[in-house]
C-alpha positions in Angstrom: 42.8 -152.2 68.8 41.0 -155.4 67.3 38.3 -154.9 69.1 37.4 -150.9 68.5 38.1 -152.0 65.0 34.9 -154.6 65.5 32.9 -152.0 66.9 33.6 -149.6 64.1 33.2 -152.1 61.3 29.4 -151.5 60.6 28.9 -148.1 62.1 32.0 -146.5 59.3 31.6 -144.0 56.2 34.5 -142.5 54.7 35.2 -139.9 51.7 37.0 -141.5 48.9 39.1 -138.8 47.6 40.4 -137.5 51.0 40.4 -140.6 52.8 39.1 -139.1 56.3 36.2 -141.8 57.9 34.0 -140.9 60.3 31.4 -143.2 62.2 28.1 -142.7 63.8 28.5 -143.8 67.5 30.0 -141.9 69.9 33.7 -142.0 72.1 31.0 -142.2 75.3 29.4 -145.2 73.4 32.2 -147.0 72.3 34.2 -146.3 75.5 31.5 -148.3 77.4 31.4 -151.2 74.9 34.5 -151.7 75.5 34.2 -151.7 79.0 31.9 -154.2 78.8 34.7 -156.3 76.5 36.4 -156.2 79.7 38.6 -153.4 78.1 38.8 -150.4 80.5 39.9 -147.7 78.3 38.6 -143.8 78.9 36.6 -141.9 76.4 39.7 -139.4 76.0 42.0 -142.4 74.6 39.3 -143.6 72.4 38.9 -140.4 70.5 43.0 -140.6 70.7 42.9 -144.0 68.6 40.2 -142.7 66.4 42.3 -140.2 65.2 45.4 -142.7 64.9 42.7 -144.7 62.4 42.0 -141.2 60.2 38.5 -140.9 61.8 37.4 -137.3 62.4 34.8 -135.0 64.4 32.6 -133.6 61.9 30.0 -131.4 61.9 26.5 -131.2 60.2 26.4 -129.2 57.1 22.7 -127.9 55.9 23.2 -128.7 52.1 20.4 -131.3 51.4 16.7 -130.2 51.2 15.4 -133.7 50.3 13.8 -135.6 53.4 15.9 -138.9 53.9 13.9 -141.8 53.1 12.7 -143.5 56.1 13.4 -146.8 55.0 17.2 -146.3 55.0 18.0 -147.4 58.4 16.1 -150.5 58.2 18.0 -151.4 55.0 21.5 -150.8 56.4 20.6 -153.1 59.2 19.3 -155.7 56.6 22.4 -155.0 54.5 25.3 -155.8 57.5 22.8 -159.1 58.8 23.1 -160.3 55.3 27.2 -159.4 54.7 27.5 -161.5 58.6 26.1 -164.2 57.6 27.6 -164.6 54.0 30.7 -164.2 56.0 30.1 -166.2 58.7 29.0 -169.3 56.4 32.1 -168.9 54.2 30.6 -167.6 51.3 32.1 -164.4 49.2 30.8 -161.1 50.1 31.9 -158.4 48.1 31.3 -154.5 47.7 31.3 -152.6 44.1 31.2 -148.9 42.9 32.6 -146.7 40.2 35.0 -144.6 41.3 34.8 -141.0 40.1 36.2 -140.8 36.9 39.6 -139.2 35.9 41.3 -137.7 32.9 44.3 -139.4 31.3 46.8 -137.0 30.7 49.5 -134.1 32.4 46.8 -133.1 34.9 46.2 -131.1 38.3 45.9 -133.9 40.7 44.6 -132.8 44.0 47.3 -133.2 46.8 50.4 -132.7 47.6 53.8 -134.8 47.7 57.3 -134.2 48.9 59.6 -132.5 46.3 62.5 -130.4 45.7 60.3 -128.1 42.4 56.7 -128.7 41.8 55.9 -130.9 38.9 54.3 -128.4 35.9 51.2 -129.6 34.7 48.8 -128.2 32.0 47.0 -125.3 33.1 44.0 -126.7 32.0 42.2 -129.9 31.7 39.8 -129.7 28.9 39.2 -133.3 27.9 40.6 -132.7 23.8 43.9 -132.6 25.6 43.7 -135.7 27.2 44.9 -139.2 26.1 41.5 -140.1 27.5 39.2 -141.4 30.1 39.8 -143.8 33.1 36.5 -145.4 34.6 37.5 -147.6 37.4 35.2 -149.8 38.9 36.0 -151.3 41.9 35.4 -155.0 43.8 36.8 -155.0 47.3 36.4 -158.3 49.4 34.9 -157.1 52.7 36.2 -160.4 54.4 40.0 -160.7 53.1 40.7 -157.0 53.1 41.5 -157.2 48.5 40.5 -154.9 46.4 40.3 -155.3 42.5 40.0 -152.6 39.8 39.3 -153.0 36.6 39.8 -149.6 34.6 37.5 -148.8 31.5 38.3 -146.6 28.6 34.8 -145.5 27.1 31.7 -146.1 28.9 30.6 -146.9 32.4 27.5 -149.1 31.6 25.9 -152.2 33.5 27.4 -154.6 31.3 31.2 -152.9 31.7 30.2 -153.2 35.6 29.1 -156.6 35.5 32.4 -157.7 33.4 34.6 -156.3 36.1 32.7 -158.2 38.7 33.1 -161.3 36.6 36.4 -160.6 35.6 37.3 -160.5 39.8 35.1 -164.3 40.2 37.5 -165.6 37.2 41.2 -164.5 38.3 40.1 -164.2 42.2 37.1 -165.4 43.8 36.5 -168.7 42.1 39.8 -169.6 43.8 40.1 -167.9 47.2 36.2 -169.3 47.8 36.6 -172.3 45.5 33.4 -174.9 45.9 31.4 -172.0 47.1 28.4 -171.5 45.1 26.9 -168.6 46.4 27.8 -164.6 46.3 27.1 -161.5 48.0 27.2 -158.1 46.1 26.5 -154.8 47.7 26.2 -151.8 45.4 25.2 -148.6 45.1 21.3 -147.9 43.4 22.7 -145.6 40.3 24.5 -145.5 37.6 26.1 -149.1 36.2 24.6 -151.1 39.3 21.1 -149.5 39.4 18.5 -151.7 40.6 16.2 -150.5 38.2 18.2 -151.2 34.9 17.4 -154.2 33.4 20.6 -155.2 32.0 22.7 -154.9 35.3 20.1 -157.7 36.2 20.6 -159.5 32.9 24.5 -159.3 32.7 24.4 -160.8 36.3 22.3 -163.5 35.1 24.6 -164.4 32.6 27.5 -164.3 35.1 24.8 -167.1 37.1 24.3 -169.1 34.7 28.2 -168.9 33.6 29.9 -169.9 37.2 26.4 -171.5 38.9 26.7 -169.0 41.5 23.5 -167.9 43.3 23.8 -164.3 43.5 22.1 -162.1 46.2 22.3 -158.4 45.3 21.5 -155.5 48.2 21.7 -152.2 47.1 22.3 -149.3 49.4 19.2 -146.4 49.6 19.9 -143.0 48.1 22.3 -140.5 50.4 23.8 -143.8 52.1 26.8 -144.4 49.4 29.2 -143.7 52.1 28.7 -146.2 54.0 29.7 -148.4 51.2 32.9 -150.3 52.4 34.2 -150.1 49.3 34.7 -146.7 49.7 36.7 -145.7 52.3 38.5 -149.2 52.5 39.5 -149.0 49.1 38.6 -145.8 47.2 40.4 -144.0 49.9 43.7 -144.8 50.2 43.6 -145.3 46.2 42.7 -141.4 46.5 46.1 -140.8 48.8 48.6 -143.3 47.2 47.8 -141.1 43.5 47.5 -137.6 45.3 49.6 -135.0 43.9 50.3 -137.1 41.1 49.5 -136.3 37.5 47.8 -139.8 35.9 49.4 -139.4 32.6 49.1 -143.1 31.3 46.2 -145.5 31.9 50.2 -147.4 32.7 50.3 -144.9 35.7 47.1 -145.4 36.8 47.5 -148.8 37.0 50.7 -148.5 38.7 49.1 -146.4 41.6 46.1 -149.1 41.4 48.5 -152.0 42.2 50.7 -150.3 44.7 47.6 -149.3 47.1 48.6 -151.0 50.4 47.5 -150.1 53.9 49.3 -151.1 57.8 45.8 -152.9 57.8 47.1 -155.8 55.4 44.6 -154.4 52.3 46.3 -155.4 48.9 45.0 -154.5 45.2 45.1 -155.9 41.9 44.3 -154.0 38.6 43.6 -154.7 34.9 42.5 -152.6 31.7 39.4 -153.1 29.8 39.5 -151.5 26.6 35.9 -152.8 25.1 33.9 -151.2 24.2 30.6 -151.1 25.6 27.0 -150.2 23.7 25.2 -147.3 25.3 21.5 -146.9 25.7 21.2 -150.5 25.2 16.9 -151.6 25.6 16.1 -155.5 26.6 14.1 -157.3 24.3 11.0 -159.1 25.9 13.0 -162.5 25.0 15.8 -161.4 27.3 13.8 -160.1 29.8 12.0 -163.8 30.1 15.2 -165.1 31.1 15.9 -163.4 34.0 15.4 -165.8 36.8 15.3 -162.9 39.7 13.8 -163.9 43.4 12.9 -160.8 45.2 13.3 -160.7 49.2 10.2 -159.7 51.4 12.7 -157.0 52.6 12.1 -153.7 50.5 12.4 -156.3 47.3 13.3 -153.5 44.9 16.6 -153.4 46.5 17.3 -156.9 47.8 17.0 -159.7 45.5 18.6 -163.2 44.5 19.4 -163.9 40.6 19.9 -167.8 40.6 21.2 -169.8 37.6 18.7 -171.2 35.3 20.5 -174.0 34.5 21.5 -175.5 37.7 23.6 -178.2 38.5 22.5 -180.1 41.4 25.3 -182.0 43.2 24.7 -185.0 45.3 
């Protein structure tokens, strides 16, 4: 149903390896939202179609001793307003992450798959055995349903992150949005997109100045990675087209990358990066200087708008 789908679309989370979702409103709530869509539909067949869509009922689980930061809810709210109106003016919105990280080589790959004998694997997975390391890094379009991967070899840093995202504007974006000169990225706050590191900031500068894309960057507070579309619209059913399937060739991996589909129309496109990427790289006060960043009045650590500093102002 189009329109449960509507009511789910902001209110989702999913778990990337397994693939299961689940959402925070309830069959009550969503039966009587429909309802007032002029859709009478009971709360029993609601929590049917959930189930048809891989959501689950979950329980808590008392594992986290941290209190959550009150400022989260206000964020996510800030984050969907911004994605709807990107969206609704035309202009790209897209979601990043890193996916976790996998071993190239004759490994255990959790899942299972149909066969007549079990396919033998090594019985361990030290990382001398392996051919090496994949990083993906992942772009999914929240508005067209794509997904694009590009998969690193050596190190997940802000600058590897940055030329995935740029590498998806080149082959992609500039085309499917072309005359559109702004961008919406929505990321995690850790690891190669932390707000805090300098040289995500700088690298998207670059990528500014490159295209003349105004680039507004919201981050998503920490225990709300989730709820990051990109991973349970893409991660996921990456997770299940691969499971039970050794990844013995950055070749295979890619294979599995490009062959994601879903009955929901999403597509994905894949690529290898095999630079090689400076770790523990510091700014230089020069380079700092020429970041031209524009904080929001929303929590501006994590909301903020890197504009080009050479702009081209068309008539």
């Amino acid at each position: 149903m189009k329109v449960l789908d509507e009511l789910l679309a902001d209110a989702t989370a999913g778990d990337p390896i397994t693939g299961i979702k689940w959402t925070r409103k309830t069959v009550r709530g969503l039966s009587r939202a429909l309802k007032r869509r002029k859709i009478k539909v009971g709360r029993t067949t609601v929590g049917r179609v959930l189930r048809e869509r891989d959501y689950a009922l979950r329980s808590n689980r008392k594992r986290r001793s941290k209190q959550r930061d009150p400022r989260r809810d206000r964020q996510m709210r800030y984050i969907q307003r911004r994605r709807r109106a990107f969206q609704k003016a035309g202009f790209p919105a897209i979601s990043v992450d890193t996916k976790k990280k996998e071993l190239v080589g004759n490994f255990r790959n959790p899942g299972r798959t149909w066969r007549r004998k079990p396919v033998e694997v090594l019985a361990t997975d030290f990382p001398s055995d392996a051919e090496g390391k994949a990083i993906p890094y992942g772009v999914y379009d929240t508005a067209r349903n794509e997904g694009y991967v590009v998969v690193g070899s050596l190190h997940e840093t802000a600058e590897f992150a940055v030329r995935a995202i740029r590498t998806w504007w080149r082959v992609k974006g500039c085309h499917e949005y072309a005359g559109q000169s702004r961008l919406l990225i929505e990321a995690d706050d850790g690891g190669a997109n932390d707000s805090r590191d300098g040289l995500w900031k700088f690298a998207l500068q670059a990528m500014a100045d490159e295209f003349q894309l105004t680039i507004t960057v919201t981050h998503y507070p920490p225990g709300a990675s989730k709820w990051n579309p990109i991973e349970h619209r893409l991660f996921g059913p990456i997770s299940v087209n691969w499971a039970g399937q050794p990844l013995e060739s950055y070749e295979t991996i890619l294979k599995f990358l490009r062959t994601t589909k879903t009955e929901g129309g999403l597509r994905c496109r894949a690529r290898l990066d095999t630079r090689h990427y400076e770790t523990g790289r510091k700014l230089t006060s020069e380079e700092k200087a020429q970041i031209n960043l524009k904080p929001h009045r929303v929590f501006p650590h994590w909301n903020y708008i890197l504009e080009p500093r050479n702009a081209v102002h068309k008539k």
